[in-house]
C-alpha positions as CSV (number, residue, x, y, z in Angstrom):
1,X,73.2,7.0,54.5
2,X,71.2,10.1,53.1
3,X,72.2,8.2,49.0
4,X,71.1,4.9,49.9
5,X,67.5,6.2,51.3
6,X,66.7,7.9,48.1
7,X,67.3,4.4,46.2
8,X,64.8,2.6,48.4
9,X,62.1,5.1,47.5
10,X,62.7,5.3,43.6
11,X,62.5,1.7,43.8
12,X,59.2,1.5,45.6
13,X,57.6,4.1,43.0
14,X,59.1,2.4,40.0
15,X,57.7,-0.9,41.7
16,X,54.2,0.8,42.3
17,X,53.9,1.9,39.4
18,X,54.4,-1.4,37.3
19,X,51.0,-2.8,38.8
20,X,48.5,-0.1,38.0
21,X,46.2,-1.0,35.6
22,X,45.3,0.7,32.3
23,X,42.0,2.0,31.4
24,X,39.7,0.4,29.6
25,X,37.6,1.4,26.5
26,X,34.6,-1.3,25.6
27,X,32.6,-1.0,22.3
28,X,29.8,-3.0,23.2
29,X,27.0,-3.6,20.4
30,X,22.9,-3.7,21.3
31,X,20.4,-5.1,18.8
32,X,18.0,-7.7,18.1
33,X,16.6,-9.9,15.1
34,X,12.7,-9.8,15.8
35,X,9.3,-9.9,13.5
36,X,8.9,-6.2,12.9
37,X,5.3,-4.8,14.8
38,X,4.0,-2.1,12.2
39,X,1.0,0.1,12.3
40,X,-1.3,1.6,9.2
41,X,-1.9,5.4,9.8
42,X,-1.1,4.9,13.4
43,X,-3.1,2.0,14.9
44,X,-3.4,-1.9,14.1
45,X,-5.8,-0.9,11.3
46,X,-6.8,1.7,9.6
47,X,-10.0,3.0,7.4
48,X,-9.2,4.9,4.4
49,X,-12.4,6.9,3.4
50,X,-13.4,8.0,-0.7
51,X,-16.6,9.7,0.0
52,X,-17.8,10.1,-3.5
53,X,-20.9,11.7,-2.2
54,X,-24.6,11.9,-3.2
55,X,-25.4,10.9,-7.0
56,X,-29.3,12.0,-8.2
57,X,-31.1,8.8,-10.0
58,X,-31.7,11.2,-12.7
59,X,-27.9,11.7,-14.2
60,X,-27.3,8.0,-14.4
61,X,-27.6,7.6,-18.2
62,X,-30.3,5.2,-19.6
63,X,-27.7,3.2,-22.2
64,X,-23.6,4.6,-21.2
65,X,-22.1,4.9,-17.6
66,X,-22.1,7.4,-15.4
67,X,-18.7,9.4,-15.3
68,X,-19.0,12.0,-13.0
69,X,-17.5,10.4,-9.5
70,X,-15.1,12.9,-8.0
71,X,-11.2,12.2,-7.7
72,X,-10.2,11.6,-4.0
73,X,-7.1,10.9,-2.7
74,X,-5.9,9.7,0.9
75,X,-2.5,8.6,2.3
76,X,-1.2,5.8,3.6
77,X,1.1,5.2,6.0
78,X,3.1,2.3,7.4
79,X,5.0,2.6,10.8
80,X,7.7,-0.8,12.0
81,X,9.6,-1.2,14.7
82,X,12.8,-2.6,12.3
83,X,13.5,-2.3,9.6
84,X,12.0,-4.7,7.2
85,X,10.7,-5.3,3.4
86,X,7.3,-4.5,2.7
87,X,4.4,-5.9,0.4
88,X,0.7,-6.0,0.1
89,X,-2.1,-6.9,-1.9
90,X,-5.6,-5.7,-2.4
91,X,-8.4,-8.0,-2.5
92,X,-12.2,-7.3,-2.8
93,X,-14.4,-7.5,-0.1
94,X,-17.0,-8.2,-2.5
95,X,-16.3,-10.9,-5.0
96,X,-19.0,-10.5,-7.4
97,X,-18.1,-11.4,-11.3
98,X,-17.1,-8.3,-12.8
99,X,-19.5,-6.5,-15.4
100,X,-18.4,-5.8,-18.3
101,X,-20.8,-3.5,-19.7
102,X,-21.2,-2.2,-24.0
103,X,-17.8,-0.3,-24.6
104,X,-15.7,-1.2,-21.5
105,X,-12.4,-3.1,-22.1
106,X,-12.4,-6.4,-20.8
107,X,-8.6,-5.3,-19.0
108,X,-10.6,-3.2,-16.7
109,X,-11.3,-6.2,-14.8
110,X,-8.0,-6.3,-13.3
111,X,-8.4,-3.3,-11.5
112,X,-12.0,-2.5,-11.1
113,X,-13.2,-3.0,-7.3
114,X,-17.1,-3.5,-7.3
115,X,-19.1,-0.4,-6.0
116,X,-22.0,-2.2,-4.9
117,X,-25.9,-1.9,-3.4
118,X,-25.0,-1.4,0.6
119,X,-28.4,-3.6,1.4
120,X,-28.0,-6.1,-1.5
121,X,-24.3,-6.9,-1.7
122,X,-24.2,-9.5,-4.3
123,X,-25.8,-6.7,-6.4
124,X,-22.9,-4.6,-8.5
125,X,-23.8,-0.5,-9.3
126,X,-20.3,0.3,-10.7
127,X,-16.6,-0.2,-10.1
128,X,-13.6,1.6,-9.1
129,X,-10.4,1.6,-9.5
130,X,-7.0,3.2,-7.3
131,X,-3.3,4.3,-8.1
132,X,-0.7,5.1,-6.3
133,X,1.9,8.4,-6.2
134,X,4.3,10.2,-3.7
135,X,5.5,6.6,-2.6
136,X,8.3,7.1,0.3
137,X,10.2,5.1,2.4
138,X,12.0,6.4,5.7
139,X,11.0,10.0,4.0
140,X,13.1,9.1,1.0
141,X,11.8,9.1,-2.2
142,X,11.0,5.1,-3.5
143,X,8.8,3.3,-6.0
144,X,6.2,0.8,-5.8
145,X,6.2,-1.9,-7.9
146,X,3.7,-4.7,-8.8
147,X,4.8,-8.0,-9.5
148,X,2.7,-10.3,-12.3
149,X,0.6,-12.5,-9.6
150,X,-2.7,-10.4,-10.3
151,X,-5.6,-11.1,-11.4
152,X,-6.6,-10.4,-15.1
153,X,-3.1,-8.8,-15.4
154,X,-2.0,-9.4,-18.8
155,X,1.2,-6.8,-18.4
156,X,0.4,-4.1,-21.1
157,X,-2.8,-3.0,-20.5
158,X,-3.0,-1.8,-16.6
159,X,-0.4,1.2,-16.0
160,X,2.9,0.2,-13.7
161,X,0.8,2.4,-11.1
162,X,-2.5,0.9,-10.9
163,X,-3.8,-1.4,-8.0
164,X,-4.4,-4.6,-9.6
165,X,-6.4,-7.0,-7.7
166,X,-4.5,-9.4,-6.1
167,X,-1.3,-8.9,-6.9
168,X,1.9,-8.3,-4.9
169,X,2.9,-4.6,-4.6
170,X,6.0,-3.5,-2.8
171,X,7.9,-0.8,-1.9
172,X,11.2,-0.9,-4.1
173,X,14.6,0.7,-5.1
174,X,13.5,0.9,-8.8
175,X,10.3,1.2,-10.8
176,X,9.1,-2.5,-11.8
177,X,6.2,-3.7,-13.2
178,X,5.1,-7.3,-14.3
179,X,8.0,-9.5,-12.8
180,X,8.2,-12.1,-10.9
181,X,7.5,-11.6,-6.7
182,X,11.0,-13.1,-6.2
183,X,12.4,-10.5,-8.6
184,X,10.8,-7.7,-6.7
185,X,14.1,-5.2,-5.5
186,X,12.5,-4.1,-2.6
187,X,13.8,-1.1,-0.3
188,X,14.7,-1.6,3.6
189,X,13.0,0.9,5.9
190,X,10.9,1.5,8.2
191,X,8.5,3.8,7.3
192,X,6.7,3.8,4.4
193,X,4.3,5.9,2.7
194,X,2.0,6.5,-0.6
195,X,-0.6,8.5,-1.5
196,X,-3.6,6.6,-3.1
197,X,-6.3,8.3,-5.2
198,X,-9.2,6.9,-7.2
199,X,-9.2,7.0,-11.1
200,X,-11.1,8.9,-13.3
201,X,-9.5,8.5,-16.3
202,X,-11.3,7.9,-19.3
203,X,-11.3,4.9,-21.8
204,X,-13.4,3.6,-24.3
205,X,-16.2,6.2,-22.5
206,X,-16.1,4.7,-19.1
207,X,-14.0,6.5,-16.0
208,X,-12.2,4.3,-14.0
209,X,-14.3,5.6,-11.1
210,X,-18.0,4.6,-12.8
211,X,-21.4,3.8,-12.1
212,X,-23.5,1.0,-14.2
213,X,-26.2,2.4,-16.9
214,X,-29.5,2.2,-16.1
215,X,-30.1,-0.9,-18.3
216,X,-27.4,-2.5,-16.8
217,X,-28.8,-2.0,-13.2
218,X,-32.3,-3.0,-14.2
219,X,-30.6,-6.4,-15.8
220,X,-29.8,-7.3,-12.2
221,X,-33.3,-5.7,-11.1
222,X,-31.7,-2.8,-9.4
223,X,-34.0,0.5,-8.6
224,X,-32.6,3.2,-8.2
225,X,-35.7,5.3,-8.3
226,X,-36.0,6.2,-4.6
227,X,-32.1,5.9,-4.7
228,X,-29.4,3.8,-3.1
229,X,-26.8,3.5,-0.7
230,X,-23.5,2.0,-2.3
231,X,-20.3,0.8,-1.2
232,X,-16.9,-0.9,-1.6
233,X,-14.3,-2.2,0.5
234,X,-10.8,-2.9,-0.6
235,X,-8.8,-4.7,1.8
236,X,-4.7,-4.2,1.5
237,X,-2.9,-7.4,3.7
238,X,0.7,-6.1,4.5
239,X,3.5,-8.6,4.7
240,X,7.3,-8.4,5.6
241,X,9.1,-9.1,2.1
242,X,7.0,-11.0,-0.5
């Protein structure tokens, strides 16, 4: 009696014991394919400042251009929500024909921005020019590139660093210059970042960063005598790839 008990109950844990279930492991994936939302230096839009500062009437040469403009540099930084391609290009605010003055290479055009009279706007004082250094993206070190859509660009002149007006500038894997947008081998990230500084490099006697002689002012009836306030306004249009 005492043998054929113990059989019933190994049977019924054996028999329990075939129904339990297993535990379960899932590897579950979230994520989402969505227009990246991005922010410049923190909000929708941002103001980079060159204060070049205060400029007597008196050291703007008669004949040459003034040379003296300081060197300021300010960074730029682009925040997105995923990770994305990025691109710009610069255009000028103010689209008066570019001077080209006794001495200055007609290539400056490409990259000259007009500096011009803050209370006559279609009157141009001087030019200015940017480039770019430090260029990062998700705190890595990258390149910018610039593809051969600008304006003026013939490809040998302007360095592979300078803003050229116009044309379509992206952060990339390799340094590029002059190629086609397609061609551009831009870099996946999500934050990028440059620093951009004014030019005052010299060439053919003119800085990159310059002021108009005073008979060039006066051909465009210009006074400067009780002084002027001047300005320029460069506006950089992101997109996502090119």
């Amino acid at each position: 009696m005492n043998k054929q008990t113990l059989g019933i109950l190994v049977a019924s844990v054996l028999a329990s014991a075939s129904v339990t279930a297993a535990p379960v492991a899932n590897l579950k994936i979230n994520g989402d394919i969505k227009p990246p939302t991005c922010t410049v230096n923190g909000g929708d839009q941002a103001d980079l400042i060159y204060n070049l500062g205060a400029v007597s009437p008196s050291v703007i040469p008669q004949s040459a251009g003034y040379n003296g403009l300081p060197r300021v540099t300010n960074t730029l930084t682009v925040d997105c929500d995923a990770a994305t391609y990025l691109t710009f290009k610069a255009t000028d605010t103010y689209q008066n024909p570019f001077i080209q003055p006794p001495g200055m290479n007609i290539n400056v055009s490409a990259t000259a921005f007009n500096l011009v009279d803050v209370n006559a706007p279609d009157k141009t004082i001087g030019g200015i020019s940017y480039m770019w250094s430090k260029i990062k993206a998700d705190g890595k070190e990258a390149y910018l590139s610039r593809a051969n859509d600008g304006t003026n660009d013939n490809g040998t002149w302007n360095s592979g660093i300078y803003i050229v007006k116009d044309a379509t500038i992206g952060w990339t894997k390799t340094q590029q210059k002059f190629v086609d947008p397609s061609n551009l081998d831009l870099i996946s990230a999500k934050e990028f970042s440059a620093s951009i500084n004014n030019i005052t490099i010299k060439n053919y006697g003119w800085s990159a960063t310059y002021i108009l002689s005073k008979d060039e002012l006066e051909k465009q009836s210009v006074d400067i005598s009780d002084g002027i306030d001047y300005t320029s306004n460069v506006m950089l249009t992101f997109n996502f790839g090119v």
